[in-house]
C-alpha positions as CSV (number, residue, x, y, z in Angstrom):
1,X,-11.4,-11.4,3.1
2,X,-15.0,-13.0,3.0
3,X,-17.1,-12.5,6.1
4,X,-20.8,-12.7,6.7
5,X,-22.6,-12.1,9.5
6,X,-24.0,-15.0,10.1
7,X,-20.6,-16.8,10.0
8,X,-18.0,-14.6,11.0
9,X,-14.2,-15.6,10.1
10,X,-11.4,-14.7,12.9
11,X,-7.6,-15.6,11.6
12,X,-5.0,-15.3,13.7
13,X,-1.2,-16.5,12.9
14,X,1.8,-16.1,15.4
15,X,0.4,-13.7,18.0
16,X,-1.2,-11.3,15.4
17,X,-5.2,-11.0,14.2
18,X,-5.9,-10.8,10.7
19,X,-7.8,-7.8,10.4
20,X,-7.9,-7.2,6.4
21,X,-7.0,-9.7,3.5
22,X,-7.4,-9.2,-0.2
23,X,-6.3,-9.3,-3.6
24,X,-6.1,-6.3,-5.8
25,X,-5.2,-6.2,-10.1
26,X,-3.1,-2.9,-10.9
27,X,-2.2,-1.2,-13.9
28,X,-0.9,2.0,-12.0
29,X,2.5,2.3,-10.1
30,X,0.7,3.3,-6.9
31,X,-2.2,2.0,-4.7
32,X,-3.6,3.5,-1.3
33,X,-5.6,2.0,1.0
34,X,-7.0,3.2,4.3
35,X,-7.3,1.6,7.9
36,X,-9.7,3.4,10.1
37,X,-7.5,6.4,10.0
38,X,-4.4,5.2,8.9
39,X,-3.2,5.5,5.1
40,X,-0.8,2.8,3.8
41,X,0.3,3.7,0.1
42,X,2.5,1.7,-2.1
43,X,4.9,2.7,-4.6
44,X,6.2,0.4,-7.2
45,X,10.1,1.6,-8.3
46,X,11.9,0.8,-11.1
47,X,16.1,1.3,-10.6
48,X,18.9,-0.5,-11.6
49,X,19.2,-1.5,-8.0
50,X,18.3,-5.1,-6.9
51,X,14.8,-5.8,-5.1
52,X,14.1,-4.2,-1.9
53,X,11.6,-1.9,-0.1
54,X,11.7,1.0,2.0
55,X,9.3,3.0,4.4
56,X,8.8,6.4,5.6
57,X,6.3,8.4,6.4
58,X,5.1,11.5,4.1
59,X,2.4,14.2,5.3
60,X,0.8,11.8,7.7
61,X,1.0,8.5,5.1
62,X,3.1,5.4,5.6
63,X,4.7,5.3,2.1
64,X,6.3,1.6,1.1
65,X,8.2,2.1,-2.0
66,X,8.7,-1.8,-3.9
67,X,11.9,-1.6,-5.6
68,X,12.1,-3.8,-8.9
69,X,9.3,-6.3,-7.7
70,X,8.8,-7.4,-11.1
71,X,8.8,-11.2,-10.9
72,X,6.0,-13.0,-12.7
73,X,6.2,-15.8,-10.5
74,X,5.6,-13.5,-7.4
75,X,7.7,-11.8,-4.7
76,X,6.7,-10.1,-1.8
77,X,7.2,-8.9,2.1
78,X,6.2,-12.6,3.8
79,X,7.9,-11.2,7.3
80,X,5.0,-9.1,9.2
81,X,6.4,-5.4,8.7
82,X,5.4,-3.1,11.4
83,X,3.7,0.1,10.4
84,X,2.2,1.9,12.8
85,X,-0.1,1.5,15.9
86,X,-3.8,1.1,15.8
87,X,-6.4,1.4,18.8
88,X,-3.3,0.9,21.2
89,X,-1.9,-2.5,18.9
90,X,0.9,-2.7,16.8
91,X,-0.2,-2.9,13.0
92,X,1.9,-5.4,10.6
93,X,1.3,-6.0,7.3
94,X,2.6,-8.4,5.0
95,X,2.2,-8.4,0.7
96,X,3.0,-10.2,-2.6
97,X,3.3,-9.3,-6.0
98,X,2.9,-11.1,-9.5
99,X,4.0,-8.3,-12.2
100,X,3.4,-9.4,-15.5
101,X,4.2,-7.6,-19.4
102,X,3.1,-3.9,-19.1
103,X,3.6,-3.7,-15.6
104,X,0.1,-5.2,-14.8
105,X,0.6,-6.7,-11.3
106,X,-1.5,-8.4,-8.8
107,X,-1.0,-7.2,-5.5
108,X,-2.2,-9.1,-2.3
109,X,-1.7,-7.9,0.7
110,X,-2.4,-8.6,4.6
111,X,-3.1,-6.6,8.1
112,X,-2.7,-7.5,11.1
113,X,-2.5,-6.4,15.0
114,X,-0.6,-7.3,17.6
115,X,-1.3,-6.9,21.2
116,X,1.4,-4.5,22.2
């Protein structure tokens, strides 16, 4: 998400604040990222299953395992998914994937919080 100082960006959709935004290129089956002092990680899983995702949480990490998202025209969680709570608010987040040959993917993702 770009935001400067001098012109601060707010986004807000259907009740919830946009509080982080971005677009990350992966070559790895895994990516973590941290919110204040909450740890989000994705998985990427490979069955024989059709797509789907799953959640739970593993030594004090919300793990999101992404079954089979291996569409090159994209797929993703577009429903807010709620993950946890943040400074008293209820955190959602919402991504989308582009995989591409080798497993290369582009991952974009979305936080948000919710009054409670």
């Amino acid at each position: 998400m770009i935001n400067s100082s001098q012109f601060p960006i707010k986004i807000s959709t259907s009740g919830c604040t946009v509080i982080a935004s971005g677009v990350i290129h992966l070559s790895e089956p895994e990516v973590k990222l941290e919110i204040a002092n909450l740890v989000v990680r994705y998985k990427f899983i490979k069955d024989s299953k059709e797509t789907r995702y799953s959640g739970e949480v593993i030594n004090n990490e919300m793990v999101i395992r992404l079954h089979n998202f291996n569409n090159s025209l994209g797929e993703g969680i577009l429903k807010p998914l709620e993950i946890g709570k943040l400074s008293g608010k209820t955190l959602l987040t919402t991504c989308y994937v582009s995989t591409t040959e080798g497993d290369l993917r582009e991952f974009r993702y979305t936080f948000m919080l919710r009054e409670s």
